[in-house]
N, C-alpha and C positions, 0 to 999 in steps of 0.2 A: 504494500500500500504506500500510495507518495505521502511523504512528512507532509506538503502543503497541502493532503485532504486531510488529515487525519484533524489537525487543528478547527478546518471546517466542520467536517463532522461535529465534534465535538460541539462546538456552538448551537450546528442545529438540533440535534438530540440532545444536549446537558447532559445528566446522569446517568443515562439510560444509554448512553453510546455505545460502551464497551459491553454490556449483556443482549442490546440487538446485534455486533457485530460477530459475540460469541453462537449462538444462535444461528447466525448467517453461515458461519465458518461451517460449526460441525455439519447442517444440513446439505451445506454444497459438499463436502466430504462422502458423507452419505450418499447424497445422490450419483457423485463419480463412480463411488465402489459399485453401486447395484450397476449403472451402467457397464461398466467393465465386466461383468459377469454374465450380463444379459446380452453383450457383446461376442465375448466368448461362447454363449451356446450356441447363437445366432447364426455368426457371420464367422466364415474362412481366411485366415488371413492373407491367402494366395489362392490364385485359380487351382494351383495342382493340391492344395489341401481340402480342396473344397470335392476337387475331383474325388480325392481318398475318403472324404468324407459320404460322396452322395455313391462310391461303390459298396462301402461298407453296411452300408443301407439297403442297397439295392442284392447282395448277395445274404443279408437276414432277409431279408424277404422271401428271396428263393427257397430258403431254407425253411422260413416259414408254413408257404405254400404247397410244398412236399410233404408227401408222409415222413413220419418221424423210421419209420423200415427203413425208409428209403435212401434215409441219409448217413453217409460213408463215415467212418471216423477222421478219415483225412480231410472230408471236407467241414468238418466242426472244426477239429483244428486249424488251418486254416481262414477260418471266421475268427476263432478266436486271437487269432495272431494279427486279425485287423483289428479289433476293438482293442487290442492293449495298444494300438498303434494312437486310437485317438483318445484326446480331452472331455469328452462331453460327459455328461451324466446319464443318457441315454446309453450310452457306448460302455460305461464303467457298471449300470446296473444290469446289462443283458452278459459282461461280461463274470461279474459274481453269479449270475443265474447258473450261466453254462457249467461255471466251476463246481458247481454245488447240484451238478445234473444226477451225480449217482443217490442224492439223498432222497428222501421221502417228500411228497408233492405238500404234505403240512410243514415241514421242517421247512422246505426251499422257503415257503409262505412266509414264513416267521421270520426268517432270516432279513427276507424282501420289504417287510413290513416293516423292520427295523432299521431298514440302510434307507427306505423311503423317509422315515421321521426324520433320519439325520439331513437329506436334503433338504425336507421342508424347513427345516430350521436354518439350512444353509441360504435357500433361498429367498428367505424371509427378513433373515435378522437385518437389524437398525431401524426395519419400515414403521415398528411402534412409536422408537423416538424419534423417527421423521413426523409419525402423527401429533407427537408429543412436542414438539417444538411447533407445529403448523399451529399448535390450538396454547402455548405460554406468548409467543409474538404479538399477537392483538393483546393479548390481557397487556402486553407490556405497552403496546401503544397507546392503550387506553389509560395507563399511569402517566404516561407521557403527557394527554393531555389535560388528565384531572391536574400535575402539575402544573402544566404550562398556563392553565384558566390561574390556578393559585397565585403564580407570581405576575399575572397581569391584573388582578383584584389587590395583590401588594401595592403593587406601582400603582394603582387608580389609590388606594386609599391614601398613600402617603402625598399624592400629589393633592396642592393648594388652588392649584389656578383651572381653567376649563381642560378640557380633556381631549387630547391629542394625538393621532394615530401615532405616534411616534413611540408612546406608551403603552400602545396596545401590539403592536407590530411584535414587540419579542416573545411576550406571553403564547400570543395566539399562533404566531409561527412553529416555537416549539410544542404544542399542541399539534398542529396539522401534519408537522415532520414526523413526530413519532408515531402517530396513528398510520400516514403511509408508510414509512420502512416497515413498521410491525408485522401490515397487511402483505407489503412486498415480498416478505419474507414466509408467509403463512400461505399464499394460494401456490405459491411453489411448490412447498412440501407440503401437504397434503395435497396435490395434484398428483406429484411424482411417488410418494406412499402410496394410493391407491393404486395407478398406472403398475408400477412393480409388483404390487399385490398379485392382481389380473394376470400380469404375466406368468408371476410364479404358479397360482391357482394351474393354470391350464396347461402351460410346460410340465406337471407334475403328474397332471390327469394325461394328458400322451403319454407320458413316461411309465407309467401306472397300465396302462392300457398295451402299451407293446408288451412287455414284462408279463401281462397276463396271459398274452397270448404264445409268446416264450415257454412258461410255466405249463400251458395246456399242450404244449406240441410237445412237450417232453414227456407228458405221459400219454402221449398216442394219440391225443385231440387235434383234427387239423382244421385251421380257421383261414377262411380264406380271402376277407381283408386286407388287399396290401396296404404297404409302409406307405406315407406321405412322404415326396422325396424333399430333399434340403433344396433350399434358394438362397440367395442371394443374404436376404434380409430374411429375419423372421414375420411369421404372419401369416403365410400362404397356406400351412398347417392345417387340415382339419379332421377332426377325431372321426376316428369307425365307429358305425353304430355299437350299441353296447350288444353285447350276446346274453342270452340267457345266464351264462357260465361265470359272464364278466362282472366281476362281486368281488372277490377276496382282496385284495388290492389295496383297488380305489377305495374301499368301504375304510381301512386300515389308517388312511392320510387326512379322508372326510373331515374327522371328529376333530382333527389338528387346525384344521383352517380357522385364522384367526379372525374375529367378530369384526364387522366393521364399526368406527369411529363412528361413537356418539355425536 
């Protein structure tokens, strides 16, 4: 930040400066880290990762759409020697599944159900105290301007002679200043809170939904849904109908999803 704003600042906010810029700070932090995460599952950083990306995709599919007889042990291994190739959480949960093929289809469940909680928390955390700073910023601009009326009712009462905007200009400015940084700060984050919410919610429910389908081919179930291939950007996504079958899961993550803001 330049020395010559910070002094400005300061004038127009008074007291309240350094707890709306704290405020401002961690929120913009906040919202980079979700970014950068929601980036990472999203987008490739190179055409030829994105290519490894949308084969590895495209060869679970295959595998999926086959019977489970059907499929060689060279060619599981070889899938799985693409999923350890990528970053995604997609890629890292079908990768624990395959590992944990010889166990029992309640055991794999249990397993799956517990590595989904960890993501949901992974892909969740800070968006409470993004809510939580979206909803102290107004309270704080609203102190902002209960003070700034106070010290322009000071300056009116100490003054002798008729009454001068000159007098009223600081009270009322610092009034006005804090009530919008407050605001400035608050529809950001709770925009970008919920936005990330959404994201996670329904990257999870995909995620949940291959994995089930995973889970049923290995014990002989063959579902014939294919995979949504990757693009560019995220977005173009769109879930398989649910199956009869398709329960254990999703049903498991459900109950985790956090309430929205009052």
């Amino acid at each position: 930040m330049s020395l010559h704003l910070l002094p400005q600042l300061e004038q127009d906010l008074g007291l309240l400066t350094w707890p709306l810029l704290v405020c401002a700070f961690i929120s913009l932090l906040i919202c980079l880290e979700r970014l950068a995460l929601v980036l990472s599952e999203s987008l490739s950083k190179n055409l030829k990762q994105h290519k490894r990306r949308k084969h590895c995709l495209n060869e679970l599919d295959i595998l999926l759409t086959s019977p489970r007889a059907a499929a060689s042990e060279p060619q599981i291994l070889a899938l799985i020697a693409l999923l350890e190739s990528q970053k995604t959480m997609l890629a890292s949960g079908c990768l624990a599944l395959l590992q944990q093929a010889q166990q029992t289809k309640s055991l794999r469940e249990e397993v799956l159900g517990l590595w989904l909680m960890q993501k949901h928390q992974q892909l969740h955390a800070g968006l409470k105290l993004l809510q939580t700073l979206g909803v102290i910023t107004p309270l704080l601009g609203l102190l902002g301007t209960v003070l700034g009326l106070i010290a322009m009712f000071t300056e009116l009462g100490q003054s002798q002679g008729p009454v001068t905007p000159a007098q009223l200009s600081q009270g009322l400015g610092l009034a006005m200043n804090t009530t919008a940084a407050g605001l400035l700060i608050a529809v950001p984050s709770i925009s970008a809170a919920h936005l990330f919410g959404f994201y996670a919610d329904h990257h999870l429910s995909h995620i949940s939904q291959v994995l089930n389908r995973l889970n049923l081919w290995l014990e002989g179930v063959n579902t014939q849904a294919p995979l949504p291939q990757p693009s560019a950007q995220h977005g173009s996504e769109h879930s398989p109908e649910h199956s009869p079958e398709h329960s254990s899961l999703e049903n498991q993550i459900s109950s985790t999803k956090p309430s929205p803001l009052a």
